[in-house]
C-alpha positions, 0 to 999 in steps of 0.5 A: 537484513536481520530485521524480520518485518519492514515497514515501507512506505512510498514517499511522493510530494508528501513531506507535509505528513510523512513526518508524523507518520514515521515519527508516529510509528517509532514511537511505539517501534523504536528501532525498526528501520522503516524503508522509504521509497522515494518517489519524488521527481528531481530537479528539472523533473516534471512535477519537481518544486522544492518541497520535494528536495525538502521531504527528501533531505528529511527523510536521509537526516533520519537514522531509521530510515533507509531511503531507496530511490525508484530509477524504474521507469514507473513512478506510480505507487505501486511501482514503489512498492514493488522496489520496495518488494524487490529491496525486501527479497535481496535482503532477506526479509520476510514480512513486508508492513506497508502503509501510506506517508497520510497515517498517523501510528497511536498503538501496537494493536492494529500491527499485532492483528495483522501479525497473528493473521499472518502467523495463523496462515495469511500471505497478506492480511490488511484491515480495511476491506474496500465495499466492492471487496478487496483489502486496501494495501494500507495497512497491511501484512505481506509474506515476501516469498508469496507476492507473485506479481506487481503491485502496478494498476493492471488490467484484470485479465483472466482474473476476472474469469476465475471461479472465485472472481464474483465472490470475491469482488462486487463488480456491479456494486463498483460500477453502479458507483463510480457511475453515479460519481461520473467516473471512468467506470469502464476503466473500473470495470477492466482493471485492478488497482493499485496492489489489487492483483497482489491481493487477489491472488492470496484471496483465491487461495483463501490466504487473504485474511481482513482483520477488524480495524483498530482505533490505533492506526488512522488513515487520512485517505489525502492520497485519494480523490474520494472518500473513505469506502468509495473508489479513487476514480483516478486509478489511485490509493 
């Protein structure tokens, strides 16, 4: 694919904002493809309502928009994104943009600081930094040839024994919160969430870079169950 950098977004019972967001974006990148992963169940699928097969309809009447299904057996997020990385590799681009279908694209400047992070050196850049540490995958920046593992909820592993790990993510801070909250904070405790282990692996090697959040990129955060700054406590975005 001759176009450098993608942006792809994971469609999933989201038809009442994904239009803003991919009209929003090629108002000011007009002619860039956008990728959708679609997420949506079909008919006869559990979770499946019409809705679905109208968020689908308009997204292929849209001429930049490429619409891959995911036929993988894991239908979360993070599993779109990672057919979305997939698709990126076999057509050779290089920059993954990611953001989520709740965002609504007003400018330029919040792309260009993750663009100059990622050409100063970064494998992955984002803008909104999570109090418990990591960068949030929305927005984001992401050097296809240096993603090394999903971007699935996963289990932290041996991560969380790595020299790094404590300076890296403020396990107390997470825990303390999603206690008070009356959340699984073991769950929390024990695992990375969606797109996490794909940050922190950059993070170690000192190729996470966040840059300052810019009034012309919103996220509307109705993809999670908490507000902005806190954990989802249902292990998503």
């Amino acid at each position: 694919m001759e176009q450098a950098v993608l942006p792809v977004l994971v469609a999933f019972h989201t038809g009442r904002c994904i239009r803003a967001a991919v009209d929003s974006f090629h108002r000011h990148f007009p002619g860039d493809m956008v990728l959708v992963v679609d997420n949506n169940p079909g008919r006869g699928e559990p979770g499946w309502t019409p809705d679905c097969d109208a968020e689908r309809s308009w997204l292929r009447a849209q001429p930049d928009v490429l619409l891959l299904k995911n036929d993988g057996p894991g239908k979360g997020h993070g599993a779109g994104v990672d057919r979305a990385v997939a698709w990126c590799r076999e057509g050779g681009v290089e920059l993954m943009l990611h953001f989520e279908p709740d965002c609504l694209v007003t400018g330029r400047r919040w792309y260009d600081a993750l663009r100059a992070a990622v050409d100063r050196g970064a494998w992955m850049a984002g803008s909104h930094r999570k109090r418990y540490g990591p960068i949030h995958p929305t927005p984001s920046l992401w050097r296809v040839d240096r993603i090394a593992t999903s971007f699935e909820v996963q289990p932290r592993g041996a991560d969380a024994r790595h020299p790094l790990f404590h300076q890296l993510v403020d396990v107390d801070w997470l825990t303390d919160t999603v206690r008070e909250e009356g959340g699984p904070w073991a769950w929390w405790r024990d695992h990375w969430d969606t797109g996490q282990r794909a940050w922190f692996q950059a993070a170690v090697l000192g190729r996470a870079e966040a840059v300052p959040e810019t009034d012309d990129f919103h996220h509307f955060w109705y993809g999670s169950t908490a507000r902005r700054d806190r954990p989802a406590f249902t292990g998503g975005v």
